[in-house]
N, C-alpha and C positions, 0 to 999 in steps of 0.2 A: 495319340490325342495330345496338341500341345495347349500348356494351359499361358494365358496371356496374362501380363502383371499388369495390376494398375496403376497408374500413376501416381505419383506421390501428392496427397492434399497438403497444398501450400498456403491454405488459407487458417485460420482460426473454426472450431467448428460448433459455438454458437449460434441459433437461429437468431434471424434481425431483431424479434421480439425480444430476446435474452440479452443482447447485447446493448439495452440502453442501461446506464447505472443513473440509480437515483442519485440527486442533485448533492445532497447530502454526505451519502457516502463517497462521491468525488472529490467533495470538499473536505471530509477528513482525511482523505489522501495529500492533497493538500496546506492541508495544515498541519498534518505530524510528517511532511514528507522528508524534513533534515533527518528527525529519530530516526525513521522507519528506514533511509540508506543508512547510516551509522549502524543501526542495531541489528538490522534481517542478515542471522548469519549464515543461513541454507535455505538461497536461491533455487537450488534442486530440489529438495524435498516440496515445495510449493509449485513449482512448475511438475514435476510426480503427481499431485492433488487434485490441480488443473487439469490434467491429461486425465485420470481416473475419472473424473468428473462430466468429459467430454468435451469440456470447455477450449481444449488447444492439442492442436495434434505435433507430437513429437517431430514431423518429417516439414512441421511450418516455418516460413518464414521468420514470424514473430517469433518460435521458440528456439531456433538457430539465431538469432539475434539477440537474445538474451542471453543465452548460453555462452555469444563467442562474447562476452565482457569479459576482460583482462582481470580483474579485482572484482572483492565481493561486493563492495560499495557501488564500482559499475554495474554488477547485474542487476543489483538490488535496484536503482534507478532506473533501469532499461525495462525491468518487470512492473517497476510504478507507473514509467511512462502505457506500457501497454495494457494496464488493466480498465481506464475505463472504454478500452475498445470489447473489451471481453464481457464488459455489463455488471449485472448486479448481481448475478449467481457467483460469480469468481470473486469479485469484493466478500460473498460470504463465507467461498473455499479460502480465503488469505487468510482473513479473521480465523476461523477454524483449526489453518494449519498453525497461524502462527500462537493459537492458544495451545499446539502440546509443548513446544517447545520454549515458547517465547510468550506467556501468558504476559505479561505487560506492556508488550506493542500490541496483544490481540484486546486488550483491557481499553486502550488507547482507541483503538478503530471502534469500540462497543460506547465511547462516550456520546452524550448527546454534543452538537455545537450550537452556541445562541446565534442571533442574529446577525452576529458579524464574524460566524467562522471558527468562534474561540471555544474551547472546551474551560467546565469548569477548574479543572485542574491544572490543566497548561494553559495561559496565558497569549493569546493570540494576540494580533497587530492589537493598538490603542489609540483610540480618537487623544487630541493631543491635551499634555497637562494641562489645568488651568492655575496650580500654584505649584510652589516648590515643593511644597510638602506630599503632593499627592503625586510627581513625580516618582521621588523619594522612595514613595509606598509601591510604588509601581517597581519599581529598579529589587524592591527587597524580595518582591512576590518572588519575580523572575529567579532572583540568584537562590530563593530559598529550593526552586522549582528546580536546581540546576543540579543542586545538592541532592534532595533526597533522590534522581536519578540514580547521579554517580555512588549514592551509598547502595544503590540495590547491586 
């Protein structure tokens, strides 16, 4: 009796319904996306989550192409770039994973954003000054934003 292998699944293994992400959470992808390569320091552990989850099959294309990123900074991007293909459940396994290790990028993805993309806390693009002064106030937010980072 020979038994026959199957073929390796080279796709993502999401159903089409699974894999739309809401608007929102692609947007805080977006908007934290410098942190988020800077800071996600186990690209594996999250692509482990994924695959547990059912969301990405080890033998995929996607997950051999995140995998072969030279640096962590490149995985970390190549797994941003592929998350809103993977939808809205995998936007929740990231959040999750990255709350055991990394609760303050998982913090970051759990903010609301207002209408133009920005979180309360971090600072997004700005409609432009209308005096020097509020400039000013702008440039302090930011560097104050920059600081209590670098102190965590």
């Amino acid at each position: 009796q020979s038994t026959q292998m199957e073929p390796p699944d080279n796709t993502t293994k999401a159903s089409p319904e699974e894999k739309v992400m809401d608007g929102e959470s692609r947007r805080k992808l977006e908007t934290f996306r410098a942190k988020l390569v800077d800071d996600i320091s186990d690209v594996d552990c999250i692509l482990d989550d994924l695959i547990a989850n059912g969301l990405l099959s080890p033998h995929s294309d996607d997950y051999q192409n995140v995998r072969a990123g030279k640096y962590a900074r490149e995985r970390a991007r190549r797994l941003l770039n592929l998350m809103p293909r993977l939808g809205e459940q995998a936007f929740r396994v990231l959040t999750e994973s990255l709350s055991r290790d990394q609760p303050h990028l998982a913090d970051l993805l759990r903010q609301k954003l207002d209408d133009h993309g920005s979180s309360r806390v971090c600072p997004g693009p700005f409609p432009p000054a209308k005096t020097g002064d509020e400039l000013v106030a702008r440039v302090q937010r930011k560097l104050c934003w920059s600081y209590v980072e670098k102190a965590r």
